[in-house]
C-alpha positions in Angstrom: 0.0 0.0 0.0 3.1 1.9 1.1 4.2 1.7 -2.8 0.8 2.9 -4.1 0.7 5.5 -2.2 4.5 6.8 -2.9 3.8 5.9 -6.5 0.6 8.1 -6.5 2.6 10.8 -4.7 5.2 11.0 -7.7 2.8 11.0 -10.3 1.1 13.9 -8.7 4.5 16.0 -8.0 5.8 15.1 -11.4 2.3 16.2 -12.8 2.6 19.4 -11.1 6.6 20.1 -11.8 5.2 19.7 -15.8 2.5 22.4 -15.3 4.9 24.8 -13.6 7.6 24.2 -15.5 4.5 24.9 -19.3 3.6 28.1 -17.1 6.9 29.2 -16.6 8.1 28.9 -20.5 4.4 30.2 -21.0 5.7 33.5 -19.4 9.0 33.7 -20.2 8.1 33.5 -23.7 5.3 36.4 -23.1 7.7 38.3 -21.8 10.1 38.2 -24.9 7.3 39.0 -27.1 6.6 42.3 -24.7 10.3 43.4 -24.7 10.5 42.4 -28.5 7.3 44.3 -28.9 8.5 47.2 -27.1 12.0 47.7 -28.8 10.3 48.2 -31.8 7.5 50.8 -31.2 8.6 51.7 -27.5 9.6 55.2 -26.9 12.7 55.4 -28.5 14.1 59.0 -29.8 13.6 57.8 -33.6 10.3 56.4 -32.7 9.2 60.2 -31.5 10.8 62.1 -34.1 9.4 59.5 -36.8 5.8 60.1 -34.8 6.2 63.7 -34.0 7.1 63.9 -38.2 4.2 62.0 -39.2 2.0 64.4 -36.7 3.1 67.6 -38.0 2.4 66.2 -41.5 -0.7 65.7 -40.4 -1.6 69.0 -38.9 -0.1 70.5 -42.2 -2.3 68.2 -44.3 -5.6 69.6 -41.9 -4.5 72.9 -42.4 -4.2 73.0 -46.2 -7.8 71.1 -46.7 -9.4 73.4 -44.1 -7.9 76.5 -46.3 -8.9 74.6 -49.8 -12.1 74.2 -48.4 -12.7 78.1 -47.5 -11.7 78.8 -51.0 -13.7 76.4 -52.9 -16.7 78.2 -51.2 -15.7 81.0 -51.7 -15.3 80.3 -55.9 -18.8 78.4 -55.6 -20.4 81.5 -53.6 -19.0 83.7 -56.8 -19.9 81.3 -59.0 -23.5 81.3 -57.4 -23.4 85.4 -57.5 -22.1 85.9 -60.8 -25.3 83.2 -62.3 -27.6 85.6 -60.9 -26.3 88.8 -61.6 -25.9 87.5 -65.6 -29.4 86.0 -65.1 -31.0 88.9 -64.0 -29.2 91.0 -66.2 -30.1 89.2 -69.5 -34.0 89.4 -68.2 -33.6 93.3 -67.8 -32.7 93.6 -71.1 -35.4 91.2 -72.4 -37.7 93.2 -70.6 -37.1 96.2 -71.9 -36.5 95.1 -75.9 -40.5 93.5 -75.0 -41.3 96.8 -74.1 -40.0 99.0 -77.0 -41.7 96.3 -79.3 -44.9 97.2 -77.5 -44.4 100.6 -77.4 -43.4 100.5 -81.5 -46.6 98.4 -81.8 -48.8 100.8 -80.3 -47.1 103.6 -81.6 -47.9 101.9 -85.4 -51.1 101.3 -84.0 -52.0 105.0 -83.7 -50.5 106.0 -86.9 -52.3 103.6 -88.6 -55.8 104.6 -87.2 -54.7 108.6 -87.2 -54.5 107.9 -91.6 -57.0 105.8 -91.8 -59.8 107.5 -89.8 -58.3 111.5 -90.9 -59.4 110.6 -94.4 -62.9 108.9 -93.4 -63.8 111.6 -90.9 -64.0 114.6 -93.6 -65.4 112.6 -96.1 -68.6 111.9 -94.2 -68.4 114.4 -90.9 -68.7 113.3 -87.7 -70.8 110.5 -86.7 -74.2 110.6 -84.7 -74.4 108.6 -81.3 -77.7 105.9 -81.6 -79.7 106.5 -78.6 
């Protein structure tokens, strides 16, 4: 019995030495992947001038889109203006060239009537209102 139980003993302290011994390569090898990890985007002086390069880029990039943007509405606000004034512009002068046809219309109008009705009112005198 003395053996079973010395034999049971072993198996559970050689059982327990292999899952210390899998946890303990489990975090030495963590480890190395941290400090591998960390040489290669950790806070080294290149790192920061590489990052502080890239951010200045950036701003730079923000700034020239904001300004593009303030000029491109500015050119569509002119372009918006400039449609309107032309519009209204070409409308005036439609308006008044409708106008001076009119007015030429009427003017022929009264011309007309003033030769035709000059000729036929002293032929036969003035016309009598019916009652």
């Amino acid at each position: 019995m003395e053996k079973l139980h010395a034999n049971s003993v072993n198996n559970g302290l050689s059982g327990i030495s292999r899952v210390f011994t899998l946890l303990i390569i489990f975090i030495l090898s963590a480890v190395q992947k941290l400090q591998a990890q960390t040489a290669e985007s950790g806070p080294s002086i290149d790192n920061l001038k590489k990052n502080s390069a890239a951010a200045t880029a950036e701003l730079e990039k923000i700034k020239h889109d904001e300004f593009m943007s303030y000029v491109y509405m500015s050119l569509g606000f002119a372009v918006v203006i400039v449609i309107a004034w032309t519009t209204t512009v070409m409308a005036r002068k439609r308006s008044k060239r409708e106008q001076e046809e009119r007015q030429r219309f009427v003017l022929r109008q009264q011309e007309l009537r003033k030769h035709s009705n000059h000729g036929h009112a002293h032929a036969h005198g003035l016309h009598k209102a019916r009652r």
